[in-house]
Legacy VTK file of the C-alpha trace (Angstrom):
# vtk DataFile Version 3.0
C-alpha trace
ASCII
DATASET POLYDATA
POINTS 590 float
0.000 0.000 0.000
2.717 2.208 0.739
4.582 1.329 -2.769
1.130 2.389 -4.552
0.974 5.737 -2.794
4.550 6.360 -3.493
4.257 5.695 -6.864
1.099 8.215 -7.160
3.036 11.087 -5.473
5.951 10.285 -7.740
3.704 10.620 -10.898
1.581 13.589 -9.513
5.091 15.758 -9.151
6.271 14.602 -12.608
3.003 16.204 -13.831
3.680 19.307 -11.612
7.354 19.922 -13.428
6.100 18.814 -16.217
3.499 21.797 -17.233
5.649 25.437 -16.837
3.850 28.782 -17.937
6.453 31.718 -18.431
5.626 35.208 -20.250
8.797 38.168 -21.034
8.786 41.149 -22.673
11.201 41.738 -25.934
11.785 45.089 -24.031
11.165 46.673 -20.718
10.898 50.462 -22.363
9.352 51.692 -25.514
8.347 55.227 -27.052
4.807 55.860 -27.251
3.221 55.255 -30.388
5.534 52.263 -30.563
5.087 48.505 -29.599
6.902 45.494 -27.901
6.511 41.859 -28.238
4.825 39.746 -25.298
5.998 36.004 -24.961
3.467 33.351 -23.450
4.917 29.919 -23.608
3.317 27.138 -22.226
5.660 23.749 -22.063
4.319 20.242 -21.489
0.756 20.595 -21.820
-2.038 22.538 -23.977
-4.070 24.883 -22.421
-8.331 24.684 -22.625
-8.559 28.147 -24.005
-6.957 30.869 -25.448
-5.166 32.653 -22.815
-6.794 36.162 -21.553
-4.341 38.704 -21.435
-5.603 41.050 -18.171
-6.903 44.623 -19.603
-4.501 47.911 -18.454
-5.933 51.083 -18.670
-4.482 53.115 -21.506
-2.070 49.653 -22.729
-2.827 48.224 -25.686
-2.592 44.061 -26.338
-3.186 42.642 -29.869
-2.217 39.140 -30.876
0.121 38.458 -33.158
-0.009 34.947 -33.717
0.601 31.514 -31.988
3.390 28.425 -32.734
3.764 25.119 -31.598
6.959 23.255 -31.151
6.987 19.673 -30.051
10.604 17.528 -29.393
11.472 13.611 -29.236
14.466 12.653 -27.059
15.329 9.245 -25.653
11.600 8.600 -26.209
10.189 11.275 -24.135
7.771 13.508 -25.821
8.149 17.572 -25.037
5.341 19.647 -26.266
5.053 23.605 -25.953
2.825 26.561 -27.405
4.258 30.112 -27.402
1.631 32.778 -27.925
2.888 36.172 -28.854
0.972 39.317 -28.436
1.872 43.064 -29.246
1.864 45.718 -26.160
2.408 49.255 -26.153
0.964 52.624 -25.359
-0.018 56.071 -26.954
0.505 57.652 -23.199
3.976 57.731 -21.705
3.750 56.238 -17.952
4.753 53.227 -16.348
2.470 50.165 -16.748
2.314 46.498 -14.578
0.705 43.721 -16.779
-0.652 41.600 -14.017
0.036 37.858 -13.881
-1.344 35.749 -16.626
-3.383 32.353 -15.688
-3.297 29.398 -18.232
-5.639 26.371 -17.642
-3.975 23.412 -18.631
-5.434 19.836 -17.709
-8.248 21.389 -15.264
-5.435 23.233 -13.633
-4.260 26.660 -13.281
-0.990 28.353 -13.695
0.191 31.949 -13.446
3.050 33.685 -14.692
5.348 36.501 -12.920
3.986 39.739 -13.349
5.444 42.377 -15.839
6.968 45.742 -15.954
6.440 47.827 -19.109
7.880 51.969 -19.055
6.471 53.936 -22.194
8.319 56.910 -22.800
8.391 60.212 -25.089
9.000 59.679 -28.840
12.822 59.938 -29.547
12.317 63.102 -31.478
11.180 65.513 -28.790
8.197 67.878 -30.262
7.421 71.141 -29.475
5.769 71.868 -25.975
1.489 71.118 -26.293
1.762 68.834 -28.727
1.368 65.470 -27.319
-1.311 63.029 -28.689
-4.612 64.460 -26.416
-6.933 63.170 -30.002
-7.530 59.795 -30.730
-7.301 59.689 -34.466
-10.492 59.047 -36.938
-10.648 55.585 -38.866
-8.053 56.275 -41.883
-9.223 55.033 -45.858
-8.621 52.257 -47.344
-5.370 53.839 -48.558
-4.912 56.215 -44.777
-5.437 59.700 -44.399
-4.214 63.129 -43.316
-4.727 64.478 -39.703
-3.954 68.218 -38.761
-3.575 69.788 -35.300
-2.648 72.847 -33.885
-0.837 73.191 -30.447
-3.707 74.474 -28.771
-6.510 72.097 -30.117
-8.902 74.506 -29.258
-7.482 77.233 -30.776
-9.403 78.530 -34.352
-7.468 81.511 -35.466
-4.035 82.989 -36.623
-2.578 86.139 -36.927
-0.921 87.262 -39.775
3.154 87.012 -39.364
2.456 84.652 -36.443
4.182 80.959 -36.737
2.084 78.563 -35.027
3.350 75.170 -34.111
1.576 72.454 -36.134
1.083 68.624 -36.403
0.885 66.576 -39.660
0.310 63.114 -39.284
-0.269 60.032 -42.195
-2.086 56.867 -41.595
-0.707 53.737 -43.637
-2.271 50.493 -43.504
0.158 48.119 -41.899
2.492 46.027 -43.782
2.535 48.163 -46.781
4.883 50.110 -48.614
5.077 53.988 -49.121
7.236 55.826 -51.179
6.041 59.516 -50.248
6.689 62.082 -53.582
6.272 65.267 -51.317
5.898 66.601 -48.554
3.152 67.816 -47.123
2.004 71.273 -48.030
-1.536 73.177 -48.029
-4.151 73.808 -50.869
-4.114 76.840 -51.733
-2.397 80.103 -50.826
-4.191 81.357 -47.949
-1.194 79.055 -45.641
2.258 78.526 -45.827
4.033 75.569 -43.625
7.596 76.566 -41.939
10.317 74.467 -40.511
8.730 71.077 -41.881
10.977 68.339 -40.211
13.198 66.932 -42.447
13.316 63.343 -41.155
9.796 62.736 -40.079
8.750 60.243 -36.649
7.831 57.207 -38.103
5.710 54.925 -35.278
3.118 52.053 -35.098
-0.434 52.778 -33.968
-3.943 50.747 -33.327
-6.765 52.360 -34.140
-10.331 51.001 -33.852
-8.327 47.301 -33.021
-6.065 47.886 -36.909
-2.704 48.498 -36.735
-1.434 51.820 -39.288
1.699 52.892 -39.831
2.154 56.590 -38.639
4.493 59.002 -40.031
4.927 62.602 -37.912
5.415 65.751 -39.226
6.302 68.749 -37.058
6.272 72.347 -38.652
4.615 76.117 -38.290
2.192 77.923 -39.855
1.286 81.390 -41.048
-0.762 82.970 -43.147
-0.555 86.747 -44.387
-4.129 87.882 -45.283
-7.093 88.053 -43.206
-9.835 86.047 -43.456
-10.836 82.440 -42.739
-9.778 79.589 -44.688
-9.806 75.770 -44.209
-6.578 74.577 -43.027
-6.745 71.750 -45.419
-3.140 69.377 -46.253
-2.171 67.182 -49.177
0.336 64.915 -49.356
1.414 62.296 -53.077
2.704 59.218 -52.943
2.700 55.583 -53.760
0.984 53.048 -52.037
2.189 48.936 -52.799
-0.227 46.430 -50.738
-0.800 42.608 -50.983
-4.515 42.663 -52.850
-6.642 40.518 -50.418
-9.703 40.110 -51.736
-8.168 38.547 -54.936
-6.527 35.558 -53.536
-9.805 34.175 -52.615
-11.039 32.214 -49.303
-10.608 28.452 -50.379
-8.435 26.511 -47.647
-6.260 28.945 -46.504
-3.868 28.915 -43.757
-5.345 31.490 -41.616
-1.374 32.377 -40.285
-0.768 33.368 -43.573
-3.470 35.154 -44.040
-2.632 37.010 -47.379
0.685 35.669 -48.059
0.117 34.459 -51.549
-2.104 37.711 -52.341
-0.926 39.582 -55.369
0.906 42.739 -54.790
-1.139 45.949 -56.201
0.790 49.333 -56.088
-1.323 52.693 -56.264
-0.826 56.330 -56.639
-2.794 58.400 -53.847
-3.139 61.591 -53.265
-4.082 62.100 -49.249
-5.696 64.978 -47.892
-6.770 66.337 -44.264
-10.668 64.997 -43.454
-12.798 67.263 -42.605
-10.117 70.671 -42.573
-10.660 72.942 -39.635
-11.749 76.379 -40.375
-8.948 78.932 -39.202
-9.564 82.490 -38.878
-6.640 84.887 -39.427
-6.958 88.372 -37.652
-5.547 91.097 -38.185
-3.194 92.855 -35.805
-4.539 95.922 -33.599
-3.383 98.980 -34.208
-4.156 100.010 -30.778
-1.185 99.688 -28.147
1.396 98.911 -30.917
4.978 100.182 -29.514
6.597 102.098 -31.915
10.006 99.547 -31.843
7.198 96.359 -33.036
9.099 94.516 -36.057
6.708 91.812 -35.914
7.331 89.106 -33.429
4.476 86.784 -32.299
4.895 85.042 -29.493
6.077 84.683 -25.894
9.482 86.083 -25.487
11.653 87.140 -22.052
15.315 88.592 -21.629
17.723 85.736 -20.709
20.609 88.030 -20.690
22.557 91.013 -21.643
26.247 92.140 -20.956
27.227 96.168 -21.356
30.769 97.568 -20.430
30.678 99.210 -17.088
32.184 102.504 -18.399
32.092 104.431 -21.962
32.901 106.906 -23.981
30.994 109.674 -26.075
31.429 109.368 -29.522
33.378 105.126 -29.121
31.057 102.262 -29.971
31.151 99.271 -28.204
29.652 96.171 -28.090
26.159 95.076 -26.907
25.353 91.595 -26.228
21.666 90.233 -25.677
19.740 86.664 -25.345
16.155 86.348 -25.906
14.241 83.144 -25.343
11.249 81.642 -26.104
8.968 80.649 -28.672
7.245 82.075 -31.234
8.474 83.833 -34.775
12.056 84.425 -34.492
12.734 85.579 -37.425
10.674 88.855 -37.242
12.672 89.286 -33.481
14.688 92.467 -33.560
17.392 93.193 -31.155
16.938 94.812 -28.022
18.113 98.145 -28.028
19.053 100.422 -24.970
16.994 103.357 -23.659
16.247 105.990 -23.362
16.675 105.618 -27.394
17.779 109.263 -28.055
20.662 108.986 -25.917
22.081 105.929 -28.384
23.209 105.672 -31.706
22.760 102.015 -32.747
24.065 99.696 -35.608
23.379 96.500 -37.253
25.042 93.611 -36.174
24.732 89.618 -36.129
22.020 87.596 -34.873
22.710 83.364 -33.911
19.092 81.276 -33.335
19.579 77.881 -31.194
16.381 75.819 -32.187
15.153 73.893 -28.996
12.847 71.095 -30.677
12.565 69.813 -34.317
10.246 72.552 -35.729
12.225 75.218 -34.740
9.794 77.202 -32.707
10.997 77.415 -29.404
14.886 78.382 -29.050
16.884 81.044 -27.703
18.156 83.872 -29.750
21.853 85.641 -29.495
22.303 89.500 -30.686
25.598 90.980 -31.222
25.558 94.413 -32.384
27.395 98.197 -31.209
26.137 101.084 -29.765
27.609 104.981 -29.290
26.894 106.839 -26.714
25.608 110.333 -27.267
25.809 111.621 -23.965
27.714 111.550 -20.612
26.636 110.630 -17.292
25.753 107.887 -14.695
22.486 106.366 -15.985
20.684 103.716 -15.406
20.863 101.573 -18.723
19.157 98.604 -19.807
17.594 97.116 -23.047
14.131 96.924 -23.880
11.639 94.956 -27.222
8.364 94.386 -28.031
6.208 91.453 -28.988
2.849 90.497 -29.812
1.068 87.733 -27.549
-1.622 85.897 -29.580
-2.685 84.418 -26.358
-3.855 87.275 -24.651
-4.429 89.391 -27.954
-2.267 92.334 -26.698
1.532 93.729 -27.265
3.861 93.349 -24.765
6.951 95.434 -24.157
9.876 93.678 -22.212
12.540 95.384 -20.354
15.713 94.018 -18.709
17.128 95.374 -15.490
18.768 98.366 -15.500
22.613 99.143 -14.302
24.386 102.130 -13.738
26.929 103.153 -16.109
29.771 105.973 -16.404
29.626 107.865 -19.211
32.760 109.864 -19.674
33.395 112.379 -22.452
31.484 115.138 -23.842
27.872 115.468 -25.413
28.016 114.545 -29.395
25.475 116.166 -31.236
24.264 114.053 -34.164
23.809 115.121 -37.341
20.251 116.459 -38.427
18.865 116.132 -41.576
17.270 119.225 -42.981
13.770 119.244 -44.164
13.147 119.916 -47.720
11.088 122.575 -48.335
7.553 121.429 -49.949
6.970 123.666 -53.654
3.282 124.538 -54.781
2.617 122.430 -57.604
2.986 124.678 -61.005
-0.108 125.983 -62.156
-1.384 124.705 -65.358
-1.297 126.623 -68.337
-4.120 128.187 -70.218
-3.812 128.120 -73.865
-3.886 131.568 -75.261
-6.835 131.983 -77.670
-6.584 134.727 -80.612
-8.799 136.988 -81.086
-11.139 136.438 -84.602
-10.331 138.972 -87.167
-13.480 141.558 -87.854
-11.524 143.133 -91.324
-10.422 141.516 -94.545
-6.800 141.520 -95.036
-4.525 142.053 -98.022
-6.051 140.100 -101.370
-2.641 138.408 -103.104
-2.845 135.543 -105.722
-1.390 131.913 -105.074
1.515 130.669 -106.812
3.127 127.445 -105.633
6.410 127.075 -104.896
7.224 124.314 -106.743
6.807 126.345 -109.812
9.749 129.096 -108.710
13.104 128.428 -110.284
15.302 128.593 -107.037
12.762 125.610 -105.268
14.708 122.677 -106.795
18.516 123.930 -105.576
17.482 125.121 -102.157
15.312 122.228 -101.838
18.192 119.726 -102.813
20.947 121.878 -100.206
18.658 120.778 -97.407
18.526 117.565 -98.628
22.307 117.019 -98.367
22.404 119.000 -95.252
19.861 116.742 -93.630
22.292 113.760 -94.301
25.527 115.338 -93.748
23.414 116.418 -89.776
22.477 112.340 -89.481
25.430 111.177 -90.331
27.422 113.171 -87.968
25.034 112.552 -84.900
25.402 108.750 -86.144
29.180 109.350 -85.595
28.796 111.193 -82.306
27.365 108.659 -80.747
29.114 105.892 -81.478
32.356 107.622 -80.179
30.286 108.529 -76.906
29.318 105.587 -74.855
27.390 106.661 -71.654
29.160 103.294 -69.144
32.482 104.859 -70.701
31.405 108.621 -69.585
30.168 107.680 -66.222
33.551 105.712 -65.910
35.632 108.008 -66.341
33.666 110.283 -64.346
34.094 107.647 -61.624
37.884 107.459 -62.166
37.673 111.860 -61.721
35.901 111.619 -58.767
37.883 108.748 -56.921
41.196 110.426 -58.171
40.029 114.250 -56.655
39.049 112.236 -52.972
42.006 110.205 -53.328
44.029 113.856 -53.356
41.892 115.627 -51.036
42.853 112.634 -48.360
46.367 112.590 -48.473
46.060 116.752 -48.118
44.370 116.021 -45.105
46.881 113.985 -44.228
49.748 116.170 -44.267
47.691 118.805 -42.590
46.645 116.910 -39.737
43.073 117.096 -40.424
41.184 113.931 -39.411
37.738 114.992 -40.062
38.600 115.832 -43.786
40.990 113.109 -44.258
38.391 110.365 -43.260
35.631 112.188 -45.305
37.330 111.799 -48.348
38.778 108.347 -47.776
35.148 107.184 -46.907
34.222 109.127 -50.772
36.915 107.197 -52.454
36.374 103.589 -51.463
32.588 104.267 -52.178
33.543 105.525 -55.989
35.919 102.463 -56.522
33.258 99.797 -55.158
30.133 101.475 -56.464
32.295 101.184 -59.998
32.935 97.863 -59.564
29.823 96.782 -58.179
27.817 98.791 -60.832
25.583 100.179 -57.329
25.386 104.389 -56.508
28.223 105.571 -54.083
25.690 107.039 -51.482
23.863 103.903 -51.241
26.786 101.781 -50.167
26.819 100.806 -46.366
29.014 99.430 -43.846
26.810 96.713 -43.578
27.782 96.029 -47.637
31.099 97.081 -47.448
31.840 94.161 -44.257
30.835 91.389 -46.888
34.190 91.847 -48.926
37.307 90.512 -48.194
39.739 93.129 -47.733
39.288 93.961 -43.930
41.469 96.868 -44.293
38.473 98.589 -46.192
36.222 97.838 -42.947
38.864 99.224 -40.652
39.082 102.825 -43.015
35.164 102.791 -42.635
34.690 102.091 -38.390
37.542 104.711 -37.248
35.887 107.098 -39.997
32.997 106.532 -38.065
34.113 106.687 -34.625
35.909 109.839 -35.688
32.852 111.496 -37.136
31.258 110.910 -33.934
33.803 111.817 -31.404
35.506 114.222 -33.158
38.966 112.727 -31.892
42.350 114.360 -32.807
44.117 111.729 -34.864
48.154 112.302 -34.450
49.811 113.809 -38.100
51.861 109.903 -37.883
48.871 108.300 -37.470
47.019 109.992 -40.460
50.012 109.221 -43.184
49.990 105.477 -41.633
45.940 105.655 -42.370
46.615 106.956 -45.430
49.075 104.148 -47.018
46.674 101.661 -45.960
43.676 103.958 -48.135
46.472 103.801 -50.931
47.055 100.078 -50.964
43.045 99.316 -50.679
42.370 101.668 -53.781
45.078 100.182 -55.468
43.414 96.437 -54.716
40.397 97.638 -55.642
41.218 99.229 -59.130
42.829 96.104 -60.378
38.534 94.519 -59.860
36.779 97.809 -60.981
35.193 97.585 -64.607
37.729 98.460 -66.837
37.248 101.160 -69.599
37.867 100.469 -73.163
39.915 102.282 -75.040
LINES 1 591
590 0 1 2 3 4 5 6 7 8 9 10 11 12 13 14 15 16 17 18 19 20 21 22 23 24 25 26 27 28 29 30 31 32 33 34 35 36 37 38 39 40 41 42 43 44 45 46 47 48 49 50 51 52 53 54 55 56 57 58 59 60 61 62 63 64 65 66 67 68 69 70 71 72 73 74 75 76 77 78 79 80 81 82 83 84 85 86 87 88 89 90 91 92 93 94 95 96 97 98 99 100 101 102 103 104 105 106 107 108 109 110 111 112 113 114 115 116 117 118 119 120 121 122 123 124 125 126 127 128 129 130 131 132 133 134 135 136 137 138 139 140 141 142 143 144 145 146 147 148 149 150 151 152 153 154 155 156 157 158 159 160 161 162 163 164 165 166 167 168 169 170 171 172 173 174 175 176 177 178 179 180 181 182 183 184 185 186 187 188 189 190 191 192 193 194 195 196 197 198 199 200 201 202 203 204 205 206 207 208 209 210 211 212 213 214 215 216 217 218 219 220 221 222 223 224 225 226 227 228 229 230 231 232 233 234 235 236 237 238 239 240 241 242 243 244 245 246 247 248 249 250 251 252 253 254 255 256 257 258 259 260 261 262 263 264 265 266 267 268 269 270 271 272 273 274 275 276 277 278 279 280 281 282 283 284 285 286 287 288 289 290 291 292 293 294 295 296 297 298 299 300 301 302 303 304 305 306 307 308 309 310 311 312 313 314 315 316 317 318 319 320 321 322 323 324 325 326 327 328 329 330 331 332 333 334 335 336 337 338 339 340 341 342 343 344 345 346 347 348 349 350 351 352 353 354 355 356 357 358 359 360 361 362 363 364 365 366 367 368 369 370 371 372 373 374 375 376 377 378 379 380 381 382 383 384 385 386 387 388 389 390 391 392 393 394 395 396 397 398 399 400 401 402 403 404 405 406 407 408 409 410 411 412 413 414 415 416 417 418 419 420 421 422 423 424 425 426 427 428 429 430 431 432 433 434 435 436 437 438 439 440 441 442 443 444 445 446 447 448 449 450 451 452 453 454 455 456 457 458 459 460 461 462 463 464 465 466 467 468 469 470 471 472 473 474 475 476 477 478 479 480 481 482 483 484 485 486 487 488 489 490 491 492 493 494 495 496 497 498 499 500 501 502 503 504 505 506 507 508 509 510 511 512 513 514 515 516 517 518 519 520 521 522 523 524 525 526 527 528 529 530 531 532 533 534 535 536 537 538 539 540 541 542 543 544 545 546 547 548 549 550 551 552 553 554 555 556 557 558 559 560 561 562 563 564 565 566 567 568 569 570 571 572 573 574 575 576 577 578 579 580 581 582 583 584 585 586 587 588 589
């Protein structure tokens, strides 16, 4: 008796170690949007039913198919079933997939639970624009979906770049060759900052699986109005053609394996287009330095010298960050404005996320001071905030500085005096004669004898007149004439500067060295003299000419004595540009 009920125990255990349920993840983390695979395998025995995976709020679970292995070794039979599901989530968080139970032979068995972290999409997108909407049912083919940042935002402002979302549904397990990128119908939209390489992730919707491909950009619009916000993207489309393998004794693991392959053009474009309404800016409250910016904006930083001079520029350096239209983003300038002379500098934009809305922008640019003094100096911009509808003005904190020097007076322009408009004429009418005049007979002229001679003489004189204006103006060619005006012009500064020079006079000197390199580019560059800047003149390669043009400048404006040494060294470096620049100035023909 005790042999028998040994031998049952021994068999009952063997039947315990034979049956094991396990499940594993392929991977513990995954990027939302994205799946992993889930591993069920069931060894030495077949379970009663499929197995129920347990339902997690906001996790996703969809089969993916089922294999059996069975092995033979020294006569002992080993039999498993692996079951293999796909798990993932369109919200990041960290998710516990309880334990599993598998009936097998009227018993059950559970598996270890299961740790799953979903995590932000590799490419990070700009702030607001996670997935809040579930996405409608794409076509047969997918669709087009279109958000804003603000879903329940309807409206624009002209200028403004809003942050948008493009996104294309693709039937799983096809293939896509995309043509273009997306881009609006019509003109009332334009898209900015498109990413180049778009997120490409896996998504269920309504229990099918679509292949999703991300687009991040902004958009603007520049007339007023309202206007569907309506997308189109081309492409091609090659799919297996289920329908025409037909249904006869098929594997259903295969499922359209030995479908033909059908490729398609398509032509995808956003269902059912939101209506956008773009307003117009108010003219109310707009500062009078507002270049256009939309956005939200703040100072990050800003670095000025503690101490200056009147009349010596230095340089101003400024951070602004936020998001919003950059490129409209002037740079901050100091105040009070009338006690600064400012000029155009360089500007560096750091791009924060893949659509290049949100960043931080760097100014570099110099200043003059006009007048001396300890004041309290900081730098101030505007902006437009679509989200409250109003202009803001943003000022840094302020710092004393110590002005040295004396007041420079800059220079004003004089108005031009408006003339009347000239009166029109009124034709003179002559009187109507009351009295017959003098009664004379007609002969014509032709008839007198001298007619043909004098008539012939102006003949010949007419020619000889053509013929010699012919001649004039071939020898005079107008590019030649204003050439060698030119060459005058930059020859009499040219003199004028190294008189100045000799005399000691730095004003003058710089004056006409300023004229001269003006003449020799404007010749060169076929452009007017006076409507060459320094901003044009810092693109060339001779720095030397960029030198001549600053200390002119910070001469003009301080009115600092330049030593009589100083001037003739100044003045062999004006000698050596000119002579650079005459060897690349249009040449005249002889």
């Amino acid at each position: 008796m005790k042999k028998i009920i040994s031998i049952i125990w021994l068999l009952f255990a063997v039947a315990l170690h034979a049956t094991q349920v396990s499940a594993s993840l392929s991977k513990n983390t995954v990027p939302a949007g994205q799946g992993v695979l889930l591993t069920l395998n069931v060894e030495g025995g077949a379970p009663e039913s499929q197995p129920a995976i347990p339902q997690v709020e906001n996790l996703i679970v969809n089969p993916h198919g089922t294999s059996q292995q069975m092995q033979i070794i020294n006569g002992d039979v080993t039999r498993s079933i692996t079951y293999t599901y796909v798990v993932g989530s369109n919200q990041t968080g960290d998710y516990e997939i309880p334990a599993i139970t598998v009936r097998v032979a009227g018993r059950d068995y559970t598996t270890q639970p299961l740790s799953l972290k979903v995590g932000p999409n590799a490419d990070k997108a700009p702030e607001g624009m996670a997935d809040d909407q579930a996405p409608e049912e794409p076509g047969k083919y997918g669709h087009l979906s279109f958000q804003m940042m603000e879903s329940d935002r309807k409206y624009v402002y002209p200028g403004e770049i809003a942050p948008v979302k493009i996104r294309a549904y693709f039937p799983a397990n096809t293939q896509v060759t995309l043509s273009s990128a997306p881009h609006p119908e019509g003109s009332a939209f334009t898209l900015h900052h498109l990413t180049k390489e778009p997120d490409q992730s896996s998504e269920i919707v309504n229990g099918r699986r679509y292949m999703v491909v991300t687009w991040f950009g902004g958009l603007s619009a520049t007339k007023a109005g309202k206007y569907p916000a309506s997308f189109v993207i081309t492409g091609t489309v090659t799919m297996r053609d289920e329908s025409a393998a037909g249904s006869g004794g098929r594997d259903p693991f295969f499922g359209g394996f030995f479908a033909p392959m059908v490729q398609k053009d398509i032509e995808l474009t956003t269902k059912e287009a939101p209506l956008l309404e773009v307003k117009e800016l108010p003219l109310e409250g707009r500062p009078d330095d507002f270049t256009g910016a939309i956005g939200q904006f703040e100072m990050k930083s800003f670095q000025i010298p503690n101490s200056l001079h009147t009349g010596e520029p230095f340089q101003v350096e400024a951070v602004v960050k936020g998001s919003g239209n950059f490129a409209l983003l002037s740079a901050p300038h100091p105040f009070p404005v009338d006690d600064w002379k400012t000029y155009e500098g360089t500007e560096d934009f750091v791009p924060e996320d893949v659509a290049s809305f949100g960043g931080s922008k760097s100014f570099h640019y110099n200043a003059v001071p006009l007048k001396p003094g300890e004041p309290e100096v900081g730098l101030r911009f505007s902006y437009f905030d679509p989200e409250k509808g109003e202009y803001r003005i943003v000022k840094s904190d302020t710092r004393k500085i110590a002005i040295s020097g004396k007041k420079v007076q800059t220079p004003e322009v004089a108005a031009t005096p408006q003339q009347e408009p000239p009166k029109p004429k009124t034709p003179q009418i002559a009187p109507l004669a009351t009295e017959l005049g003098a009664v004379q007979s007609y002969h014509p002229l032709s008839d007198s004898i001298w007619f043909t001679p004098v008539l012939g003489s102006c003949g010949f004189l007419s020619l000889a007149i053509i013929g010699f204006g012919i001649w004039k103006e071939r020898g005079s060619d107008p590019v030649k004439e204003a050439a060698r005006a030119n060459l005058a012009a930059t020859q009499e500064a040219r003199e004028k500067a190294a008189l100045a020079a000799a005399n000691g006079d730095a004003v003058a000197f710089f004056a006409a060295a300023k004229m001269a390199v003006r003449l020799c580019i404007a010749q060169r560059d076929g452009l007017r003299p006076e409507a060459i800047t320094l901003a044009d003149l810092g693109e060339h390669e001779d720095e030397t000419i960029t030198e001549i043009l600053v200390e002119a400048d910070r001469v003009d404006f301080s009115a600092e004595k330049v030593s009589v040494e100083n001037l003739k060294a100044w003045n062999e470096k004006l000698g050596t540009c000119l002579e650079r620049l005459a060897g690349t100035r249009k040449e005249l023909a002889v």
